[in-house]
N, C-alpha and C positions, 0 to 999 in steps of 0.2 A: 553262280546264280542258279534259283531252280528255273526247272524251265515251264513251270504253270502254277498257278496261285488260281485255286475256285474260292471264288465268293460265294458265301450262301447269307443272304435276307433272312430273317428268324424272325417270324409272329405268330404266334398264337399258334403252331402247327403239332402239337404236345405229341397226336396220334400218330404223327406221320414222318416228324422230323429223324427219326432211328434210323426208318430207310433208307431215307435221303443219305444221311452221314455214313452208315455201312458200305453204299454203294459206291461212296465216292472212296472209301477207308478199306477197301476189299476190292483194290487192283491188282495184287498180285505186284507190285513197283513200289520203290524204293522210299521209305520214306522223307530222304533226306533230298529227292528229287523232286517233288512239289509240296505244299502246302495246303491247305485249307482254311478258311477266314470266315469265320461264322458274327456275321453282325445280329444281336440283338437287337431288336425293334420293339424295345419296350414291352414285350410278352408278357403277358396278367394270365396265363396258367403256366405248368410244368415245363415249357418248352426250354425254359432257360437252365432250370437242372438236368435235363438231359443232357445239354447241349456240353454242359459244366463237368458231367460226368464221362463224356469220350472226352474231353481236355487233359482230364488228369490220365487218361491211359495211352495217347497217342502224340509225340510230341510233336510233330506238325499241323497240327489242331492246335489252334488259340482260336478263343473267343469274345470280343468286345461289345460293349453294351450301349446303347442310344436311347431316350428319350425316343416315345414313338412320332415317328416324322416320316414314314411311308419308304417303302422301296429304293427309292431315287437314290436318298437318305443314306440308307444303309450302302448300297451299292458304291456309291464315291465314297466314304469313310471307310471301306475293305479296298478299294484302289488305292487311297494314300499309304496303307502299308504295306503292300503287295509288293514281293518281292521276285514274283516269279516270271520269267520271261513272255508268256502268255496267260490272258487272264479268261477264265471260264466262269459266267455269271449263271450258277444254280438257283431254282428256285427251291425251298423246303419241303415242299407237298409233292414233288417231282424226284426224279433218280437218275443215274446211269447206269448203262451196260455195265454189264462185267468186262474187263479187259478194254476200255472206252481208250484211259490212260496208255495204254501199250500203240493203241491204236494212230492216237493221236501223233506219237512221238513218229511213228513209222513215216508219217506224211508232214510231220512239220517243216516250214521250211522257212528259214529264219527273214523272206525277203519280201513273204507275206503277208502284210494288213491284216486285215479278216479270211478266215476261214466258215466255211459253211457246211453241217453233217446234216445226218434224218434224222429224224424225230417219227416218235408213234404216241396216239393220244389211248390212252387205258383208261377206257367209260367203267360199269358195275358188271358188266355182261360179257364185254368185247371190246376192240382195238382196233384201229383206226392206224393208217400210214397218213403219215402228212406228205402233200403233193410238192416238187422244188422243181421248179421251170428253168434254175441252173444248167448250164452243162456241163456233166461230169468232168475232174481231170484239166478242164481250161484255165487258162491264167489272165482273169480279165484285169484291164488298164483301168487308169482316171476315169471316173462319170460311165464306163460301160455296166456296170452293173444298175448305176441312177438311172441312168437313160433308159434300160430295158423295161424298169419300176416292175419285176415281177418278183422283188426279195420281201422276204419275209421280215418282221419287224417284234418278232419273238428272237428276243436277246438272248436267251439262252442253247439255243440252237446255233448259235456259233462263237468263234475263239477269236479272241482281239490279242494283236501285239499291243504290249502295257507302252514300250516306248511310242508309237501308233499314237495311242491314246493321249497320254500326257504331253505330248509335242502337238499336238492340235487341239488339248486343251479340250478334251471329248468326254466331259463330265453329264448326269441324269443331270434334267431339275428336279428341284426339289419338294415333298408337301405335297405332293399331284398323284392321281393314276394319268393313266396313257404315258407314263415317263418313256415308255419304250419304242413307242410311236414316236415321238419327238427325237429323240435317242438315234435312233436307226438311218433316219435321212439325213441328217447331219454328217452320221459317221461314212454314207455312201456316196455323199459329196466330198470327201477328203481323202475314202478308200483309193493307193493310185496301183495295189495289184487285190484280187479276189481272189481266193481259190473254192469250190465246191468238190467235196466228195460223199460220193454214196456211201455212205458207212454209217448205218443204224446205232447212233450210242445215246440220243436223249431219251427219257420216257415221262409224258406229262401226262398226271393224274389229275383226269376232267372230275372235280368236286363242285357240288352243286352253292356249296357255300364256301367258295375261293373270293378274296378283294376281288378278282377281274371279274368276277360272273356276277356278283351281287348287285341286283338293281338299285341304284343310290341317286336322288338330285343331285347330290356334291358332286360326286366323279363325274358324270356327265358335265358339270358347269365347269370340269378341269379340263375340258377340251377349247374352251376358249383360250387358255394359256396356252396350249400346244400353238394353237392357231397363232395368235399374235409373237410366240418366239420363232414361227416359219416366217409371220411377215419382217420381222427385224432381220431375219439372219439375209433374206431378199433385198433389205434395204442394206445392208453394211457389205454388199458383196456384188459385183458388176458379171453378172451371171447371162449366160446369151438366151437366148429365145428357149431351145430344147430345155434348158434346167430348171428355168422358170417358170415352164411348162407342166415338169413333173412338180415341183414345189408348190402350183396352184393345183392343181389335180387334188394333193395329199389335203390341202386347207379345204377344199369343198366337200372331200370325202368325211372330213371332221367335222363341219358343219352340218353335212348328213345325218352323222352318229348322233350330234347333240340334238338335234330337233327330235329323232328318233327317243331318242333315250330319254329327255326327259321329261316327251310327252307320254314315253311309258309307264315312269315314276312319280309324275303327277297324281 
């Protein structure tokens, strides 16, 4: 078995996809020790010959194609073929460290759920560390990390064991933005070890015309789905007082956004 399988989403990223894929393709590690899983999302320019063109030169590189249906989308159909011990969700427009791969293996530890690393945000000018209220090196239990509610809900900022996943049945929705926000409490109600470590290997490239940044009614009115699959997941599940707590918090903060949002895009 390898032991990491990265997904990367593919849309429309023509200028920027090269980086992505080199960075992940220029570890210095084995090829036959992870994979990479580039899902098409329907891209209507160049991104998908690129993408097409490191397939033919790297044989753990495959590439598959989707009808465009959003993130979510993509992200579960690179899960179903994943064969890799843990899975790393990349986005396109984003990168990794050099030596991220070496990195990662040094601290895996086969007993852990989720993993947690740093991330830094690369604006036109400057860089930015993202803040993690984690404690370094700790091994948190069941519901300690929900309970805290100081995790991040950028997926790509950490590493899911696949069996993890697939035994709890921890798939995106689909068709929606916010999938990651929905995504992420789910998975922190199930997480029953954590681990965080400080170790610098994400790098998101803040583009002013990215899905997430782009002011749209539609995405905004996808926060009402978030909402109502918090209220079902509340209602099929006999949850105490504290989790319920965090789970309303997260539905008010979303109804926050939407009022926000689409009184902006009006």
């Amino acid at each position: 078995m390898k032991f990491l399988s990265i997904i990367i989403p593919l849309y429309n990223t023509e200028h920027l996809i090269e980086r992505c894929l080199n960075s992940c393709i220029n570890q210095g590690f084995e090829e036959d020790e992870y994979e990479i899983i580039v899902v098409n999302d329907g891209s209507t320019d160049n991104s998908l010959d690129i993408a097409k063109s490191f397939e033919s030169k790297y044989k753990n590189l495959i590439v598959i194609t989707q009808k465009n249906q959003k993130q979510g989308t993509a992200r579960n159909n690179g899960l179903k073929i994943a064969t890799g011990e843990y899975i790393w969700f990349v986005d396109s427009d984003d990168w990794i460290e050099p030596n991220s791969l070496k990195e990662i293996y040094s601290f895996i530890n086969c007993e852990i759920d989720v993993f947690r690393f740093d991330a830094i945000d690369y604006y036109s000018n400057t860089k930015k560390q993202r803040s993690c209220k984690h404690i370094p090196n700790r091994i948190y239990s069941r519901h300690e990390v929900l309970l805290e509610n100081r995790f991040s809900v950028c997926v790509p900022f950490h590493l899911f064991k696949r069996k993890f996943l697939l035994e709890n049945k921890l798939y995106f929705l689909e068709n929606i933005f916010f999938e990651d926000n929905e995504f992420m409490l789910r998975v922190f109600e199930k997480t029953n070890k954590f681990l965080y470590v400080n170790k610098q290997l994400y790098c998101v490239f803040q583009r002013e015309n990215s899905t997430t940044r782009t002011t749209d009614h539609k995405r905004y009115l996808d926060l009402f789905v978030v909402i109502n699959s918090y209220i079902d997941y509340l209602q099929m599940n006999s949850f105490d007082t504290k989790i319920q707590r965090v789970f309303s918090l997260h539905i008010s903060q979303c109804m926050n956004s939407l009022l926000i949002g689409t009184a902006k895009s009006s």
